[in-house]
TILUM-918496 format. One record per residue: x, y, z of N, C-alpha, C, O in turn; residue in three letters. Coordinates in steps of 0.1 Angstrom, whole numbers, plus 5000, padded with zeros to 4 digits. Example, Ala and Ser with C-alpha at 12.3 -4.5 7.8 and 13.67 -1.06 7.14 Angstrom:
! TILUM-918496
513249435078512349555078513249675078514249675085ala
512849785071513749895071512950005079513450115080ser
//
This chain:
! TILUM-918496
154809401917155709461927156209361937155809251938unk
156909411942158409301947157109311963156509411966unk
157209171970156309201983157209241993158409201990unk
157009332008157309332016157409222026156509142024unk
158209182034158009092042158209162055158209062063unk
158309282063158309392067157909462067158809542070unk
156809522066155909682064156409722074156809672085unk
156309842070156909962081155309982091154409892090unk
155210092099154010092105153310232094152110262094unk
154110282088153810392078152710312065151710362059unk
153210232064152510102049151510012055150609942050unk
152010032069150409962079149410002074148509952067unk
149710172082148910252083148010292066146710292064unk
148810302059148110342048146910222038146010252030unk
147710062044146709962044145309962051144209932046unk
145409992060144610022071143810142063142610132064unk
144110212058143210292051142410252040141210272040unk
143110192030142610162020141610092015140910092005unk
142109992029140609862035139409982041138509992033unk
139310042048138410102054137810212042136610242042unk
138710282033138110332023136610212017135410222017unk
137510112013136909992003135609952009134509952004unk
135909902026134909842034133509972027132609942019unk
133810072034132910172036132310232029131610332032unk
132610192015132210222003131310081997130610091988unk
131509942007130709832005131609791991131009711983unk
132609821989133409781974134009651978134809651988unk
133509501972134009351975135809411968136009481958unk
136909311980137709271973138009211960139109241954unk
137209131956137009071940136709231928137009241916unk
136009321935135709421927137209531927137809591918unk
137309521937138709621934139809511930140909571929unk
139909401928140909371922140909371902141709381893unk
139709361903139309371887139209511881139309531869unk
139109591891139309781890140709791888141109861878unk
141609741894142709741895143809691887144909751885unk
143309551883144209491870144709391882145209281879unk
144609421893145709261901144209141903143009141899unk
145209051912144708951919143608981929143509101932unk
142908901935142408901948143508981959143609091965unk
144208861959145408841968146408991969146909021980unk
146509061959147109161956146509271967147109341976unk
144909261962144209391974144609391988144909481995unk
144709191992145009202007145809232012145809272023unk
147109222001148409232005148609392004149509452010unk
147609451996147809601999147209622010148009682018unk
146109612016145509642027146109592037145409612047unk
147509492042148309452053149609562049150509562057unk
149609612042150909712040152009662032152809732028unk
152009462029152809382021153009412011153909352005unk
152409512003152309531992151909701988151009751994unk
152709761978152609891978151509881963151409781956unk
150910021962149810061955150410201949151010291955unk
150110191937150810321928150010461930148910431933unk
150410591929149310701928148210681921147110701925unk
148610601906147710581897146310491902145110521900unk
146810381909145610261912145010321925143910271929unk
145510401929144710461947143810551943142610561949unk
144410651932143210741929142210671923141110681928unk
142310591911141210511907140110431918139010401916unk
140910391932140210321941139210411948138110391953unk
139910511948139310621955137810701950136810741956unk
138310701932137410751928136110641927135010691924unk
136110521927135010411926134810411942134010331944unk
135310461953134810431966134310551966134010581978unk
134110631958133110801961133910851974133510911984unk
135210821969135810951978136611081974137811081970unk
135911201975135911301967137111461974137511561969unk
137211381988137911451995139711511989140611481996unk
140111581979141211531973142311621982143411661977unk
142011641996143211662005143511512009144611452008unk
142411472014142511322019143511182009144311102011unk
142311261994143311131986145011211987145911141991unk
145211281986146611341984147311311992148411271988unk
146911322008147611282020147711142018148911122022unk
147211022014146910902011148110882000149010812003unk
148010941988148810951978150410961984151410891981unk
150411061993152011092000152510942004153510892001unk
151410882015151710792022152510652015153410582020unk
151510661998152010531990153010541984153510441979unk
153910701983155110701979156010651987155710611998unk
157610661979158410581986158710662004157910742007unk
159310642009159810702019160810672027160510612038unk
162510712024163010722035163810822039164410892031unk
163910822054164610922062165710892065166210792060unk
166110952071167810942085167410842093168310802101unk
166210782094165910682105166610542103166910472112unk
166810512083167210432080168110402080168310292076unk
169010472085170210462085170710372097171810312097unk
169510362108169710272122168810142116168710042124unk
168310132103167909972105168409892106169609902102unk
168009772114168509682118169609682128170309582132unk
169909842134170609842149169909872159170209852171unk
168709922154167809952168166209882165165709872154unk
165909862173164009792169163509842159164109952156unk
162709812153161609882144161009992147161010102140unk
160309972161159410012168160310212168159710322166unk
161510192171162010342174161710432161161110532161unk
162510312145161810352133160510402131160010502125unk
160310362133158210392129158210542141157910662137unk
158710502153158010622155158810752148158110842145unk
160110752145160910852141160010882125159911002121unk
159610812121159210822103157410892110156910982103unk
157010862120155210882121155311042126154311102124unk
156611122133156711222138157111282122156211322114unk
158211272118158611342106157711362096157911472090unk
156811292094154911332086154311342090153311312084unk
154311382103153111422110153011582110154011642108unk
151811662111151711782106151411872117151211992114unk
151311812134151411862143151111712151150511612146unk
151711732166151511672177151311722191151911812197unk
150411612197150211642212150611522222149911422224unk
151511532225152211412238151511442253151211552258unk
151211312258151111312273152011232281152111112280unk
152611322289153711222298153611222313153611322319unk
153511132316153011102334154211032343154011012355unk
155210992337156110932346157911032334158811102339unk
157811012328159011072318158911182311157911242308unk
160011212308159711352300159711332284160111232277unk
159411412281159311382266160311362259160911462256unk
160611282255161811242245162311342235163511352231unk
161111432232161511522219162411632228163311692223unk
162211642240162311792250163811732261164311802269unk
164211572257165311552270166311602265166211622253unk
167511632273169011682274169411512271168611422272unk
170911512267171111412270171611352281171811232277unk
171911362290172011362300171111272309171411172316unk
169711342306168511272309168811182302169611092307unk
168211172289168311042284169210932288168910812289unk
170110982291171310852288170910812308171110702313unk
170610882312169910832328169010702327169010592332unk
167910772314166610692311167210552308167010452315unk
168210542294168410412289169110322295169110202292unk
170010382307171010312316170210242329170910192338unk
168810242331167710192337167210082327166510022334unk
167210032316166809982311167009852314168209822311unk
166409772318166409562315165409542304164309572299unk
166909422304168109412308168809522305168309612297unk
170009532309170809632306171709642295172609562292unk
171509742290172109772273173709822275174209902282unk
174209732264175509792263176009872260175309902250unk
177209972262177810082257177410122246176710222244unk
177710022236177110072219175710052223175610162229unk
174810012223173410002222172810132230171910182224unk
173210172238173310312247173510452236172910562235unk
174810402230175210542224174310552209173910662205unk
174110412201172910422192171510532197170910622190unk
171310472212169810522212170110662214169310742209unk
171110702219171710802227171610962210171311072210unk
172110882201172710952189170910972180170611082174unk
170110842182169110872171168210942177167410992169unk
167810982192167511052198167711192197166711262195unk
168911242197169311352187168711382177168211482175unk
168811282168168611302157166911372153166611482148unk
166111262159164211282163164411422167163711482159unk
165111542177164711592181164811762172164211872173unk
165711712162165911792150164511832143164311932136unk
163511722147162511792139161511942141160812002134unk
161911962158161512102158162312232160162112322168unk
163412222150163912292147163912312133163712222126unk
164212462128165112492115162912542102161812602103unk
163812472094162412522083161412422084161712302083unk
160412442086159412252089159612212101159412092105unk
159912302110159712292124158212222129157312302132unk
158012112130157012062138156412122149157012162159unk
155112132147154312222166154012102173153911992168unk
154112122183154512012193153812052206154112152213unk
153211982208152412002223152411902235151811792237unk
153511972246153411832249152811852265152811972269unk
152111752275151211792286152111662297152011542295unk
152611712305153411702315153311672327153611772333unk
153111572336152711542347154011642357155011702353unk
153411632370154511702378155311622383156311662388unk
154911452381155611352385157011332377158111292381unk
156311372363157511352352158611462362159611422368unk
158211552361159511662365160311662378161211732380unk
159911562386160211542398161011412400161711392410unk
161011372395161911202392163311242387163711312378unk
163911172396165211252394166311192387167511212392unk
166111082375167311052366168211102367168311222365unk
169411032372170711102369170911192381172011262381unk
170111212388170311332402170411432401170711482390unk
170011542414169711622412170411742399169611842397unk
171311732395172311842387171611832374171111922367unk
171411672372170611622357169411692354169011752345unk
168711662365166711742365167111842366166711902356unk
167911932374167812102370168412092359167412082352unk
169112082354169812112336168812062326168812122316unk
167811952329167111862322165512012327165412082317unk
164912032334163712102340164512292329163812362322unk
165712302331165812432323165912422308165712502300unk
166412292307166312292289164712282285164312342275unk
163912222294162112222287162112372288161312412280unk
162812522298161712602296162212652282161312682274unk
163612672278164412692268163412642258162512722253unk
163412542254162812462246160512532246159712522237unk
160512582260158912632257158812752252157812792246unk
159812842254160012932252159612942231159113042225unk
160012842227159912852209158512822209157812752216unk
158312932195156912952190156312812183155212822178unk
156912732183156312572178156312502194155212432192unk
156512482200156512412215155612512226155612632229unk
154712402230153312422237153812372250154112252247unk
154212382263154512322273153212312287153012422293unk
152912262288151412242295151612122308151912002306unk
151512182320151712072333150812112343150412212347unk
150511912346149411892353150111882368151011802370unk
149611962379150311952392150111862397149211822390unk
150111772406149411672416148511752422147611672425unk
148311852425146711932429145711922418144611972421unk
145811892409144711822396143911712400142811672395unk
144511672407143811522412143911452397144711482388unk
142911332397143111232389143011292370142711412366unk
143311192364143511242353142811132340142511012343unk
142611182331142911042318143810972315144911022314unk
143810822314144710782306146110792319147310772316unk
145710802333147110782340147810702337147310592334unk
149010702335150110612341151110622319152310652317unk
150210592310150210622303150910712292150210812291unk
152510702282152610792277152210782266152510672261unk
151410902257150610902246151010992233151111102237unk
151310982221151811072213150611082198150611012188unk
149911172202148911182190149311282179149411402181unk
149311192164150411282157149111292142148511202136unk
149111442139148011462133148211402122149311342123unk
147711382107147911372098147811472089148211592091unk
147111412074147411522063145411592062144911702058unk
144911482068143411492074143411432083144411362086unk
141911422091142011392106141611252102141911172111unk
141111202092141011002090143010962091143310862096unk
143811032087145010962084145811012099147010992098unk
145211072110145411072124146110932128145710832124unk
147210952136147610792143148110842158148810942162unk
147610762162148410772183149010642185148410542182unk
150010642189151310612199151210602211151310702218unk
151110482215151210442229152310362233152810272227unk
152810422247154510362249153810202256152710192262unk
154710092252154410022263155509912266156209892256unk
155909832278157509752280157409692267158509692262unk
156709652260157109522247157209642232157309592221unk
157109772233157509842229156609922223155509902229unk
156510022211155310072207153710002200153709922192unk
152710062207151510022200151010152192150910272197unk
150610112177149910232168148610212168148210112163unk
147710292172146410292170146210372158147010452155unk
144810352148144210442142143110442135142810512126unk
142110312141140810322143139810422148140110482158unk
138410462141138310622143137710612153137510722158unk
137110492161136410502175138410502186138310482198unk
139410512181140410502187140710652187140710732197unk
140810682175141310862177140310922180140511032185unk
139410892178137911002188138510992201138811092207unk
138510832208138810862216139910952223139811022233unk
141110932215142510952224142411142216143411212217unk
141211192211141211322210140211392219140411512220unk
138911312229139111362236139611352250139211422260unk
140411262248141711252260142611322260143111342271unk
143111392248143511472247143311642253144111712258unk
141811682250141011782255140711782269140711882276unk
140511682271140111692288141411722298141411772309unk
142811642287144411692296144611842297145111912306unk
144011872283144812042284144012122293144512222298unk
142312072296141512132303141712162320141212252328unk
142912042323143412002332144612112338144812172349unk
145312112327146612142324146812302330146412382322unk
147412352341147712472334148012532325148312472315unk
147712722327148212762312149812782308150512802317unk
150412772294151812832296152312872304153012802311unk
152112972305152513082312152912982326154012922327unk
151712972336151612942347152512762346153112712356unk
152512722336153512612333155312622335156112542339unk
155412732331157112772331157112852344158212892347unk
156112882351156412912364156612802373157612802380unk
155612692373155812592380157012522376157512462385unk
157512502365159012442363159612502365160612432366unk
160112652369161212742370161112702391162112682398unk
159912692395160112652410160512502415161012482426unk
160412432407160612322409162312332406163012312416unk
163012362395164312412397165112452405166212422408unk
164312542410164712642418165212582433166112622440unk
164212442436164312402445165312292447165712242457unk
165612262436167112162437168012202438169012132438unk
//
C-alpha cells in the first residue's frame, strides 16, 4: 500500500488505536508483523497512521489481541475504510487542522463543547463569524475570510436534516456578552442559539458568572463521542491551532470535566431564559 506522507488526524487516531490494542495485549511488533504478512516497519507505519490496514488484517489483529468487543472492532473497521467528505474539497485552501475537525464531527456519534470566551462555531450566524475571523492575526484576506466563512456553513449542516448530530454545547456568560461585530450582531447572533436550542438534537447549557470558578477555564473543548467510548477523541482550541487528545487517562479526564460543567450549568430551560435577557438588554 502506497504510504501516507500526511495522515489525516482520523488515521492518527485509528493508529493510535491499534498500537494500544497490540501494547495491551503484550503482542511484540515482530509478532504482528508475521500475523499479518508485512514488515516490521509496516506495523509502525500503521500505528503512525502512514499506512492504512485492510478490514481483513485488523480483524485478524484484533482477534490474536483477544479483542472480542465486535462494536469496538467494527467502529475500528469504519475508521480503516477510506473516507472522504465535503471537507475535501477545501484541501490545501485552508489548514489541516479545520479538516480534521470537520471529518472528527461528521463521525462522531454525539458531542459536548465547552465555550468560555466564543460561541460555538457549530451555533454562529455568519455575521458572528465573519466578526470572529476579521480579528484574526495576522489579518486574513478577503478570500481566506470568505473560505472560512463558506466551510463553516458547510460544518454546521451536520445538525441538521437525517443524521442530525446531538450536540451539547455548555456556554460561559462571557461567550454571550462579547460583542463581535456590535451590538445588532450579538442580538441576531444570542437569538439564532435560542432558535437553534429550541431543536430536539441541541442541548444549550450556560454557566452565569454567579457560578464562580469553573474547569478547564479559559479553554474551548469539543468532546466527540465515538463508535465506543475507547474510540472517544477531544479537541482542544489552541493559537497554533487544534490539539487531538485520546489517551484514556485524557478522556477520563476531559469526561469528568465534562460532568462537573453541566453540574455547573443551568438547566435548559433556565438557559434560554438567561439568553432571551441578555438580548433583551441590547
Amino acid at each position: 500500500m502506497t504510504a501516507r506522507t500526511a495522515p489525516t488526524e482520523r488515521q492518527k487516531r485509528l493508529g493510535y488505536e491499534l498500537r494500544r490494542m497490540r501494547t495491551s495485549a503484550d503482542v511484540s511488533a515482530e509478532y504482528a508483523a508475521g500475523l499479518l504478512g508485512v514488515d516490521r516497519g509496516a506495523i509502525s507505519a500503521m500505528e503512525s497512521g502512514t499506512r492504512a490496514i485492510s478490514a481483513e488484517r485488523l480483524r485478524t489483529l484484533a482477534c490474536n489481541c483477544a479483542v472480542t468487543d465486535e462494536e469496538h472492532i467494527a467502529g475500528m473497521t469504519a475508521m480503516a475504510a477510506p473516507s472522504r467528505g465535503w471537507w475535501d474539497r477545501y484541501r490545501g485552501q485552508l489548514p489541516q487542522g479545520f479538516l480534521d475537525i470537520a471529518e472528527l464531527e461528521a463521525h462522531s456519534s454525539r458531542m459536548r463543547g465547552a465555550f468560555s470566551v466564543h460561541m460555538p462555531g457549530l451555533l454562529q450566524t455568519s455575521d458572528h463569524a465573519l466578526a470572529v475571523f476579521r480579528m484574526v492575526i495576522p489579518r486574513l484576506p478577503k478570500h481566506e475570510v470568505a473560505l472560512r466563512l463558506a466551510f463553516r456553513a458547510e460544518r454546521q449542516q451536520l445538525l441538521d436534516g437525517a443524521g442530525a448530530r446531538e450536540f451539547v454545547a455548555i456556554v460561559h456568560e462571557a461567550a454571550l456578552r462579547v460583542q463581535f461585530g456590535g451590538r445588532g450582531v450579538l442580538r441576531t447572533q444570542l437569538e439564532h442559539l435560542l432558535d437553534r436550542s429550541a431543536q430536539e438534537n441541541v442541548t444549550l447549557l450556560v454557566i452565569p458568572f454567579e457560578a464562580g470558578g469553573f474547569p478547564g477555564a479559559g479553554q474551548t473543548v469539543l468532546y466527540a463521542e465515538g463508535a465506543t467510548m475507547q474510540l472517544d477523541t477531544v479537541q482542544v482550541d489552541n493559537s497554533h491551532g487544534p490539539d487531538f487528545l485520546y489517551a484514556d487517562a485524557q478522556l477520563a479526564k476531559y469526561r469528568a470535566h465534562f460532568d462537573a460543567l453541566e453540574k455547573l450549568a443551568l438547566s435548559p430551560e433556565d438557559s434560554r431564559g438567561f439568553i432571551h435577557t441578555i438580548a433583551s438588554q441590547l
